[in-house]
MISE-266012 format. One record per residue (C-alpha): residue in three letters; x, y, z; residue number from 1. Coordinates in Angstrom, 2 decimals. Layout:
BEGIN
 res       x       y       z   n
 ALA       X       Y       Z NUM
...
END
This chain:
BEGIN
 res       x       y       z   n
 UNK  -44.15  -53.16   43.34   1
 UNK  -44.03  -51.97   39.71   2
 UNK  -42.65  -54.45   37.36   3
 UNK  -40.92  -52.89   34.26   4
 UNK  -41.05  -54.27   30.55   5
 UNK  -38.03  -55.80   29.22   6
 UNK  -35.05  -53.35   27.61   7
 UNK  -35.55  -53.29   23.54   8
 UNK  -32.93  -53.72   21.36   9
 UNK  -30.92  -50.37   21.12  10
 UNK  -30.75  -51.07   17.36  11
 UNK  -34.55  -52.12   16.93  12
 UNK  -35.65  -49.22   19.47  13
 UNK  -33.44  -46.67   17.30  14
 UNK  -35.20  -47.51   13.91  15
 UNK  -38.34  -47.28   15.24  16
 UNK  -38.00  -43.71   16.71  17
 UNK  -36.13  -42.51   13.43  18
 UNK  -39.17  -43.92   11.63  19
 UNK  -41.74  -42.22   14.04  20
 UNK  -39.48  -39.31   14.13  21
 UNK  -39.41  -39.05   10.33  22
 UNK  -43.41  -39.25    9.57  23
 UNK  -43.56  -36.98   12.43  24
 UNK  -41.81  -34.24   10.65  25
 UNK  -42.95  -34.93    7.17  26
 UNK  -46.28  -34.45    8.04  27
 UNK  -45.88  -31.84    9.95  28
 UNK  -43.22  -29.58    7.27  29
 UNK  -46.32  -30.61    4.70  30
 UNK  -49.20  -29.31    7.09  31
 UNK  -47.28  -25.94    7.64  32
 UNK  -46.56  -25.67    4.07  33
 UNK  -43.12  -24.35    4.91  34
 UNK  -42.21  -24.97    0.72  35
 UNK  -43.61  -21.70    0.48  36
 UNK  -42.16  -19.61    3.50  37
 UNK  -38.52  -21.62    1.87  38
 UNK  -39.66  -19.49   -1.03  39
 UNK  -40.64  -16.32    0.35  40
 UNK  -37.16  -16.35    2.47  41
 UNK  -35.03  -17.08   -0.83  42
 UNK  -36.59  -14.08   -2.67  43
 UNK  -35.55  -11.66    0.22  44
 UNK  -32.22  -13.42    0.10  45
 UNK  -32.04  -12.70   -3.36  46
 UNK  -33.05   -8.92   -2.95  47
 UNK  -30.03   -9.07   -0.18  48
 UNK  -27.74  -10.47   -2.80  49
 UNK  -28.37   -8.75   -5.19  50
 UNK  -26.65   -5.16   -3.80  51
 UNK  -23.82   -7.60   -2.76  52
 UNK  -22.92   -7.53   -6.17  53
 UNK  -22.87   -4.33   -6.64  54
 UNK  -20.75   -3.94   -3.80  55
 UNK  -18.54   -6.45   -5.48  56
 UNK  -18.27   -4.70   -8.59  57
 UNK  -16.79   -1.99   -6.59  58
 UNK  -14.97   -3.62   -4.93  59
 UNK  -12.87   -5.17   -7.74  60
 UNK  -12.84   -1.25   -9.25  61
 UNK  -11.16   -0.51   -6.30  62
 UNK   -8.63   -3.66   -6.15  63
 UNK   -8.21   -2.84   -9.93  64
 UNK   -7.05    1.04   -9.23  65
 UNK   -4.81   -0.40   -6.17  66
 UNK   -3.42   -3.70   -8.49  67
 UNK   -1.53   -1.24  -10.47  68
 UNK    0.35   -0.33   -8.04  69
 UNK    0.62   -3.39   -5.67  70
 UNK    2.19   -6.70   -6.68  71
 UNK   -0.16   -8.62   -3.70  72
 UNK   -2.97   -6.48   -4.86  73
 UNK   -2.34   -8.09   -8.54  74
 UNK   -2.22  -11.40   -7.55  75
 UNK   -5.62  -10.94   -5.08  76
 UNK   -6.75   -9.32   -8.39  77
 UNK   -6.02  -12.40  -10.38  78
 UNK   -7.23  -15.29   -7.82  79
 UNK  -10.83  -13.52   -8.00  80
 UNK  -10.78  -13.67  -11.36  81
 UNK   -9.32  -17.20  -11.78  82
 UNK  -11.25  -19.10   -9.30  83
 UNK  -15.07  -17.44   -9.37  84
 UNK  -14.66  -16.94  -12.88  85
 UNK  -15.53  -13.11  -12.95  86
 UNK  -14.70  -12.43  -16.56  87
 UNK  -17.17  -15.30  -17.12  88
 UNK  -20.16  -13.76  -14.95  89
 UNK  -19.31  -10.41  -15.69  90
 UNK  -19.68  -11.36  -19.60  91
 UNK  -23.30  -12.90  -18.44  92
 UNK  -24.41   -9.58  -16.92  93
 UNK  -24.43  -11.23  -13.61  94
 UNK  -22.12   -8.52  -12.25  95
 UNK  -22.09   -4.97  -13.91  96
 UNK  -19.36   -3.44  -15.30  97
 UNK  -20.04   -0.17  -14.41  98
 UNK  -21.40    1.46  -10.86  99
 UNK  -22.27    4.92   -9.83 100
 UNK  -22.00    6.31   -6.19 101
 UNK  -25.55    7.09   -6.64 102
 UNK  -27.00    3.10   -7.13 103
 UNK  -24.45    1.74   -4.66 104
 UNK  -26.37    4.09   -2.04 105
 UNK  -29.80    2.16   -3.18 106
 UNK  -27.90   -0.63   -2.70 107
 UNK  -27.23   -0.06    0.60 108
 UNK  -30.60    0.53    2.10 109
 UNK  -31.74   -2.14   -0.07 110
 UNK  -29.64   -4.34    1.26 111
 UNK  -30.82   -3.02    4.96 112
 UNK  -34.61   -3.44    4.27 113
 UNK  -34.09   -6.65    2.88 114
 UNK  -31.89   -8.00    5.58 115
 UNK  -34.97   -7.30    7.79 116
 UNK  -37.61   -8.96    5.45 117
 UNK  -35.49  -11.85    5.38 118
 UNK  -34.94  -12.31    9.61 119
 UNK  -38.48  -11.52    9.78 120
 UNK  -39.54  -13.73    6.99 121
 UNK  -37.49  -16.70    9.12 122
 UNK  -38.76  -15.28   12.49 123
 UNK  -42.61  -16.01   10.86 124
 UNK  -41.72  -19.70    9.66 125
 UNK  -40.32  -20.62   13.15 126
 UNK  -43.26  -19.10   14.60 127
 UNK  -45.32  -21.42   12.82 128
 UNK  -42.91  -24.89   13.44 129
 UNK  -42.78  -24.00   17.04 130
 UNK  -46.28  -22.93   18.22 131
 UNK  -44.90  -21.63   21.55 132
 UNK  -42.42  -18.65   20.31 133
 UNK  -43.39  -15.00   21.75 134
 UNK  -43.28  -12.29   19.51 135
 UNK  -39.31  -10.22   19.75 136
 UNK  -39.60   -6.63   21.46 137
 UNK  -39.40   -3.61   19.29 138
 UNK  -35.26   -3.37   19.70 139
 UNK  -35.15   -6.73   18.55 140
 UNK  -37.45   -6.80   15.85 141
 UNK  -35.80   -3.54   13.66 142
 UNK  -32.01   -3.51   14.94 143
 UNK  -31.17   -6.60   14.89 144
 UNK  -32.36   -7.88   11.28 145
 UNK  -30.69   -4.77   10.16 146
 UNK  -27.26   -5.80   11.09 147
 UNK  -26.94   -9.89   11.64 148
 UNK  -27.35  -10.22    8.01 149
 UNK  -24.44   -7.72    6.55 150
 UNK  -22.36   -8.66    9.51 151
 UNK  -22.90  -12.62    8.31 152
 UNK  -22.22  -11.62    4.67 153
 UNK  -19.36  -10.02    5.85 154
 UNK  -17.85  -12.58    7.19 155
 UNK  -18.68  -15.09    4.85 156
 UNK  -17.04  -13.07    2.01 157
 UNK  -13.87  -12.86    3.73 158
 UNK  -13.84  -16.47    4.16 159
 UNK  -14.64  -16.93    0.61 160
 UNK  -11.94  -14.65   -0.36 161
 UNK   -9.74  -16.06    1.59 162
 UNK  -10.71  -19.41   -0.17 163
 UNK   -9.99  -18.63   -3.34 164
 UNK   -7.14  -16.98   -2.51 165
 UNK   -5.42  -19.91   -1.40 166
 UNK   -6.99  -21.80   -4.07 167
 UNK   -5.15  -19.36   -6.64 168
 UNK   -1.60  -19.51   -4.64 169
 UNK   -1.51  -23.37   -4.16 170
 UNK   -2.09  -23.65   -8.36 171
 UNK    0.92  -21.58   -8.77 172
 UNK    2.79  -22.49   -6.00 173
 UNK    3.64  -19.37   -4.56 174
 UNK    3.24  -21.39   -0.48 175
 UNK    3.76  -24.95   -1.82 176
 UNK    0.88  -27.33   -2.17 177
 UNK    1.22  -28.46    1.24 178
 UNK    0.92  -25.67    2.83 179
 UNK   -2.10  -24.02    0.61 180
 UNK   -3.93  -27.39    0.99 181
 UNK   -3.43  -26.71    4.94 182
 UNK   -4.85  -23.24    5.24 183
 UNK   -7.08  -23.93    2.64 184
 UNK   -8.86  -27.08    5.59 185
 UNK   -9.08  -24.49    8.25 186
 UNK  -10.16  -22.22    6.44 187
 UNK  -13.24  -24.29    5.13 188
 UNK  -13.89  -25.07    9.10 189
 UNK  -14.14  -22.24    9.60 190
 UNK  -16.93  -21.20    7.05 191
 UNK  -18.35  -24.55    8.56 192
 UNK  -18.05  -23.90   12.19 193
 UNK  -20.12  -20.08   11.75 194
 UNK  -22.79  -22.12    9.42 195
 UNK  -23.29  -24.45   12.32 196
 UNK  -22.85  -21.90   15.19 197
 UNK  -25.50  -19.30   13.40 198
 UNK  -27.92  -22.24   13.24 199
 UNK  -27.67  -23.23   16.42 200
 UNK  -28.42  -20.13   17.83 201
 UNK  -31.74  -20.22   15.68 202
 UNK  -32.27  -23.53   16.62 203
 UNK  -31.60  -23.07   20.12 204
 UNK  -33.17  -19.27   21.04 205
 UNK  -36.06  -18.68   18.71 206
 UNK  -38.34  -21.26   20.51 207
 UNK  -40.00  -20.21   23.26 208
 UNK  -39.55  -23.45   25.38 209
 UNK  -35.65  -23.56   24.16 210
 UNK  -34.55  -27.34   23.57 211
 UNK  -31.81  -28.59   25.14 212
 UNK  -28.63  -27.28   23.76 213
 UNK  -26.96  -30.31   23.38 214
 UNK  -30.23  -31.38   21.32 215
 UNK  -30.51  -28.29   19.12 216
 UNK  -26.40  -28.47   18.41 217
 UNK  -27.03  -31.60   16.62 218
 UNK  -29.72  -30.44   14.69 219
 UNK  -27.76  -27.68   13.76 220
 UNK  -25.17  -29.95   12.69 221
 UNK  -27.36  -32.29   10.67 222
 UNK  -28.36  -28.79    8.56 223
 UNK  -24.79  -27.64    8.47 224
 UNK  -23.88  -31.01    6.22 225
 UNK  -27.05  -31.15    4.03 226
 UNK  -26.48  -27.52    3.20 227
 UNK  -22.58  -28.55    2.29 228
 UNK  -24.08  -31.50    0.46 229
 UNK  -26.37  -29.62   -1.41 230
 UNK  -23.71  -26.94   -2.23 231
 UNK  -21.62  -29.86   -3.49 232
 UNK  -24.93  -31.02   -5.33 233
 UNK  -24.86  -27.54   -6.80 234
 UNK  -21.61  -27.47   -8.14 235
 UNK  -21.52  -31.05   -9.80 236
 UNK  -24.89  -31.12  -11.56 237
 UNK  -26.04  -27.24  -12.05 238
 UNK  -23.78  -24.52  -13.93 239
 UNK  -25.13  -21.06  -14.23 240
 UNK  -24.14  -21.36  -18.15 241
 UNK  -27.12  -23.55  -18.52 242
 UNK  -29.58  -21.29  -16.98 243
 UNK  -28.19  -18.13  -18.46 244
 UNK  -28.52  -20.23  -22.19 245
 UNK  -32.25  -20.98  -21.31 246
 UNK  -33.46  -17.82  -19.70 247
 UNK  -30.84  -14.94  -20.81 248
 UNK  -30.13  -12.36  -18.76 249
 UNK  -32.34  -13.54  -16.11 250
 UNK  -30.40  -17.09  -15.78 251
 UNK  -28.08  -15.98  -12.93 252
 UNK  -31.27  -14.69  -10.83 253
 UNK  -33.06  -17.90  -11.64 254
 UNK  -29.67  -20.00  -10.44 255
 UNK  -29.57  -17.85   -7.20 256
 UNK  -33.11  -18.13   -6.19 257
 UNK  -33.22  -22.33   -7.01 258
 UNK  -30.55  -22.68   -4.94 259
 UNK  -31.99  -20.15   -2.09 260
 UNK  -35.02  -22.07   -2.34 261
 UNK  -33.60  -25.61   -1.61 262
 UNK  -31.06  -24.29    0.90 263
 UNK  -33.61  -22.62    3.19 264
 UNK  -36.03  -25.63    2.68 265
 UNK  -33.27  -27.82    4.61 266
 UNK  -32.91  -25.15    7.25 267
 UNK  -36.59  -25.38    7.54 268
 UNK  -36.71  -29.40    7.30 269
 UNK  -33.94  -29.93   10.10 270
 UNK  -36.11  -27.22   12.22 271
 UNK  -39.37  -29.23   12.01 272
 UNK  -37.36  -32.46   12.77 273
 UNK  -36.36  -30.40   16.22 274
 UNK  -39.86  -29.54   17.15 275
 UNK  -40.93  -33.43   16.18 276
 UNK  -38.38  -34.60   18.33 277
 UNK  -39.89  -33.69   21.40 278
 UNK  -43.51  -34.59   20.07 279
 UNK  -42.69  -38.01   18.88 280
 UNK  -43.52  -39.11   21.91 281
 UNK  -46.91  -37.85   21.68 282
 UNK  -47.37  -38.39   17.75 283
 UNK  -46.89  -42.34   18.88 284
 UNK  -49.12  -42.30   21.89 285
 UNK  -51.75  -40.56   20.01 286
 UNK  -51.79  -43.42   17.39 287
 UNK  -51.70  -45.86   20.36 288
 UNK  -54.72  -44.62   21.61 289
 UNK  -56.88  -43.83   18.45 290
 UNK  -56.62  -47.77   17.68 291
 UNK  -54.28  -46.71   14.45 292
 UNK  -58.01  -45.54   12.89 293
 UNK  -57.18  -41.98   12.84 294
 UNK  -58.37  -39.60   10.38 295
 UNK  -56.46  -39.70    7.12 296
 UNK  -54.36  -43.37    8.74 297
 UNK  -52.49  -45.35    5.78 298
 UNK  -50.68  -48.02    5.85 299
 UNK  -47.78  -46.30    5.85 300
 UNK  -48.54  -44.83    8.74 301
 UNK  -50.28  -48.25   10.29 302
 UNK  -46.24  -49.65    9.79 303
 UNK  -44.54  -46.83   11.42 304
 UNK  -46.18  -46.53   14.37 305
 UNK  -47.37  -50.45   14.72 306
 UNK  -44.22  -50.95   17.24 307
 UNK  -45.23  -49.50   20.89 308
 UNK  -42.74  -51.66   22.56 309
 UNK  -40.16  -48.66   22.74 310
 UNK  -43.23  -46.64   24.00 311
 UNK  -43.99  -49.44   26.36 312
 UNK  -40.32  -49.76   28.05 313
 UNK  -40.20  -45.90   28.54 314
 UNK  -44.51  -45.46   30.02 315
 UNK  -45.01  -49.09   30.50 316
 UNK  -46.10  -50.86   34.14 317
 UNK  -46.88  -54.39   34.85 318
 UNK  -48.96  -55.20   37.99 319
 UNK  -50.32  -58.89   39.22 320
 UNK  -53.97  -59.34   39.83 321
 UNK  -55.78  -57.86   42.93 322
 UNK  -53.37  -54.42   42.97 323
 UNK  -55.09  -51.65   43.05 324
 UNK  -54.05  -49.11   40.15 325
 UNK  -56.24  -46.08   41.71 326
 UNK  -56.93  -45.61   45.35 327
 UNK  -60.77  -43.65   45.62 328
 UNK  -60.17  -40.06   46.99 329
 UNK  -56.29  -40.20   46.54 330
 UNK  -54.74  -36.99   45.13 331
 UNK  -52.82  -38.38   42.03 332
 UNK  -53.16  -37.33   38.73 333
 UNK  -51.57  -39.60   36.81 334
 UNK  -53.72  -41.05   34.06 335
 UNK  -53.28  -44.44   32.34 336
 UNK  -54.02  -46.77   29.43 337
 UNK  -54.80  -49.77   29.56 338
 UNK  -52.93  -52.06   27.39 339
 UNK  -53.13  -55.65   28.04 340
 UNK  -55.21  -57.40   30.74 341
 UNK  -58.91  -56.52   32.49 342
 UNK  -58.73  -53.89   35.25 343
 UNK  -62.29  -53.27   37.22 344
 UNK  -63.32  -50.39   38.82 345
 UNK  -64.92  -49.83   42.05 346
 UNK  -66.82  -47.28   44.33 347
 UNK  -67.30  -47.18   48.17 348
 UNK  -70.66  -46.26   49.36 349
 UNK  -72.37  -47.27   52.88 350
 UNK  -69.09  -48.59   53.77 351
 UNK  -68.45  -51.34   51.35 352
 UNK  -66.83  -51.59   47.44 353
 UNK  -69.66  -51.48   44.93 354
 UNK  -68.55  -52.47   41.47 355
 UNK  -69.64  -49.96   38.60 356
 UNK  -67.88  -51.76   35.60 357
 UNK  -65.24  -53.29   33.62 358
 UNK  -62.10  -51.59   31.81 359
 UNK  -60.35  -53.28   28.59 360
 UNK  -57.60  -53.29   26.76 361
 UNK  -57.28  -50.27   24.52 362
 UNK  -59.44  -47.72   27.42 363
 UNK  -57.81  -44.69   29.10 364
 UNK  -58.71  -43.85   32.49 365
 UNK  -57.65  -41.89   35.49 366
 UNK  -57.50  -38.48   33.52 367
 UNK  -60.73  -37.47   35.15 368
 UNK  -58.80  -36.47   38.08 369
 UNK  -56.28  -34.63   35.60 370
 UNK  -59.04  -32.75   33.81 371
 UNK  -61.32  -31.99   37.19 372
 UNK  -58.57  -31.07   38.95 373
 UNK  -60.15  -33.17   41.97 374
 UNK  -59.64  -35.84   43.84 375
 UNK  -59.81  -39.76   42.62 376
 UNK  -63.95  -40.55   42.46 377
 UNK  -63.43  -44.38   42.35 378
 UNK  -60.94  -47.23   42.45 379
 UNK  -59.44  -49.38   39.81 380
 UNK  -58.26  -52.97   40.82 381
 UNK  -56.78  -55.32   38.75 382
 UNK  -58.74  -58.70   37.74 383
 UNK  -55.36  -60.09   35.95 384
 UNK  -52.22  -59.06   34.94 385
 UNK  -52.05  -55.71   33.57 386
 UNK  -49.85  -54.03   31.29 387
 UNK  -50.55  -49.93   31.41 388
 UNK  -48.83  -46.96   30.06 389
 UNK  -49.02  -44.53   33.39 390
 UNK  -48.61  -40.63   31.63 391
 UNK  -48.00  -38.21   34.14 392
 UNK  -50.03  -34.75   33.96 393
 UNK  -47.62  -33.03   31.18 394
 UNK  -48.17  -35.68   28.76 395
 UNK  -52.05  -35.75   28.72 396
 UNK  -51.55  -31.67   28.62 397
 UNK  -49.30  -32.29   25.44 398
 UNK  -51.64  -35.04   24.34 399
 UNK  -54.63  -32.74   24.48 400
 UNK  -53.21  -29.81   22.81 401
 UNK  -51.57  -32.05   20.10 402
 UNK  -54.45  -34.29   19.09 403
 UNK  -58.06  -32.71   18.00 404
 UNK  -59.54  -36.14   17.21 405
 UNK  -57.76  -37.93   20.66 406
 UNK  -59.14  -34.66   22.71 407
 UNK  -62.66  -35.29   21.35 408
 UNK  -62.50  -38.90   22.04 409
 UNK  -61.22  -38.26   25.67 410
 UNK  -64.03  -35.53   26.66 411
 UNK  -67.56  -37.49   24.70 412
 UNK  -65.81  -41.09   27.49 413
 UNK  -66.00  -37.88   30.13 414
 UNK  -69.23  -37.09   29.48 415
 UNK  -70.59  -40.67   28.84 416
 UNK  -68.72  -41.74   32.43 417
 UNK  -70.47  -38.42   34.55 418
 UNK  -73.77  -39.38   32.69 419
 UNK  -73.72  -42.82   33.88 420
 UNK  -72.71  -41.36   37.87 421
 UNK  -75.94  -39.09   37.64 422
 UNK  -78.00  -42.24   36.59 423
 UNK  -76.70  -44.36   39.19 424
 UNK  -77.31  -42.00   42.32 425
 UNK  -80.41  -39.95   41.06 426
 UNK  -80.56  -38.42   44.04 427
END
């Protein structure tokens, strides 16, 4: 009968994986240098914005021509200029004055090319956090980056519009306070709630092996807010004044592209964190195994993975002395390592048990049956109590492919173990 470790503490067992989970995704966001695919992404989202605001500039042309006119028109006209502060960027050169028919068709296809540089830019970056993504058909690849992006743009100006809008009419109380403040909530929900749901569909279709949706909804959540916290961040301790007084007329690029940067570096971040979260697992098993001597181990590192317990409760069997872990020629594949106690391991031949050594603590075993794909060449038996972490097929396969230094380890023990067989039966 397999005896099971005691439950950890929720609150102890939670720390640890956020800690694991954390240095996990560090190291990994560091190792695929994703700072500089955050900055490739923000220029082509700066190339995209930038024929946004020359469609802007017509746009208010237009609402000017129609304000005369039209008494909701004027007050549209007004709210624009009230809340984003137009006279103020237009006076920076941040949006032109002037625009020809001519340069707002540039700005259309390059608006077009660059909405595919940026999906493909993205596309390449998840490629790279999760190893496992195919490559997109041809439909896929050109139509699709050619309209998600205006479409999302779209939408988001509306919702913007419709912010200030409200913003404008609650100041003046045209709809009461009340009421403005009202539709001014939903309204920021629902910029929130197509934030979140566009992530999630990155976070939950681009990989390959798709996470579970519940999983990759709260990543996409966790993004949503940092992005809303860094906007917030934005607009308390950065004013595009400053950076047009230190670098002209090049300020409001500069304050676009620092702020593309750190927003797609988040987007990145959280996307990491959902690849790590179904490796941390193997990140702390890895460490297990290599003794916490590692190449490149620190302390740091030493501290967040020193806790197996939670790595114990979920892989962890206990079994008395005399039980025999392995049963010669059975067809299992299960491998295991050993983590507290002495184990022994024997071999029949001319019908009795011939004993061909000792396991201890810290050895994995058993995965020669996983790696052969054969049958079990020898027994293990218990001398005392044993603690072992049993890791069905999957996880060695994950283990093997995630670890260079664990994969090197496991195959020279192979080799040593088969050159010790041929020694022993000559013959």
């Amino acid at each position: 009968m397999i005896q099971r470790l005691a439950a950890l503490p929720p609150a102890r067992g939670t720390l640890s994986w956020l800690l694991q989970l954390a240095y996990t995704t560090w190291g990994l966001f560091k190792q695929n240098g994703l700072q500089n695919h955050a900055a490739a992404t923000a220029f082509y989202f700066l190339l995209s914005a930038t024929p946004l605001l020359l469609l802007l500039s017509y746009a208010l042309q237009l609402l000017g021509a129609i304000a005369e006119n039209s008494v909701p028109a004027t007050i549209l006209m007004a709210a624009l200029y009230n809340q984003l502060q137009l006279e103020s960027l237009t006076a920076l050169g941040f949006i032109p004055r002037q625009t020809q028919l001519a340069a707002g068709s540039v700005g259309l296809v390059t608006l077009l090319l660059s909405s595919r540089g940026l999906v493909n830019t993205m596309q390449g970056a998840f490629r790279i956090i999760f190893p496992e993504q195919t490559k997109r058909n041809l439909v896929a690849s050109w139509v699709l980056p050619l309209i998600i992006l205006p479409v999302l743009f779209l939408l988001m100006g509306v919702a913007a519009l419709a912010q200030v809008t409200l913003s404008f009419l609650a100041q003046n109380d045209f709809i009461g306070t009340g009421n403005a403040q009202v539709l001014q909530a939903l309204n920021s929900l629902f910029v929130f709630a197509m934030v979140w749901a566009l992530l999630f569909a990155a976070y939950w279709r681009f990989p390959r092996q798709h996470p579970r949706a519940r999983v990759a909804a709260v990543f996409a959540l966790g993004a949503s807010v940092s992005l809303v916290l860094l906007l917030m961040l934005f607009s308390e301790f950065f004013k595009l004044e400053n950076y047009h007084s230190l670098y002209g007329a090049l300020g409001g690029v500069v304050f676009v592209l620092i702020g593309a940067y750190f927003a797609f570096l988040l987007l990145y971040l959280w996307a990491q964190a959902l690849y790590s979260y179904g490796k941390a697992d193997i990140t702390a098993l890895e460490k297990l195994f290599l003794g916490g001597s590692g190449e490149g181990a620190s302390k740091l590192e030493g501290y967040v993975f020193s806790d197996s317990h939670r790595l114990l409760e979920k892989y962890g069997q206990i079994h008395p002395a005399g039980h025999t872990l392995i049963e010669e020629g059975d067809d299992s594949r299960t491998a295991y390592f050993l983590y507290a106690g002495r184990a022994a391991v024997y071999k029949h031949t001319d019908g009795s048990s011939r004993r061909l050594g000792e396991l201890s603590e810290g050895q994995l075993f058993g995965e020669m049956a996983y790696l052969l794909n054969e049958k079990r060449t020898a027994s293990v038996v218990a001398d005392s109590e044993i603690t072992v972490l049993a890791l069905p097929p999957h996880i060695m396969e994950e283990l093997m492919r995630h670890s260079a230094p664990l994969s090197r380890r496991i195959i020279d023990t192979l080799c040593q173990r088969l050159e010790r067989m041929n020694l022993a039966n000559p013959g």
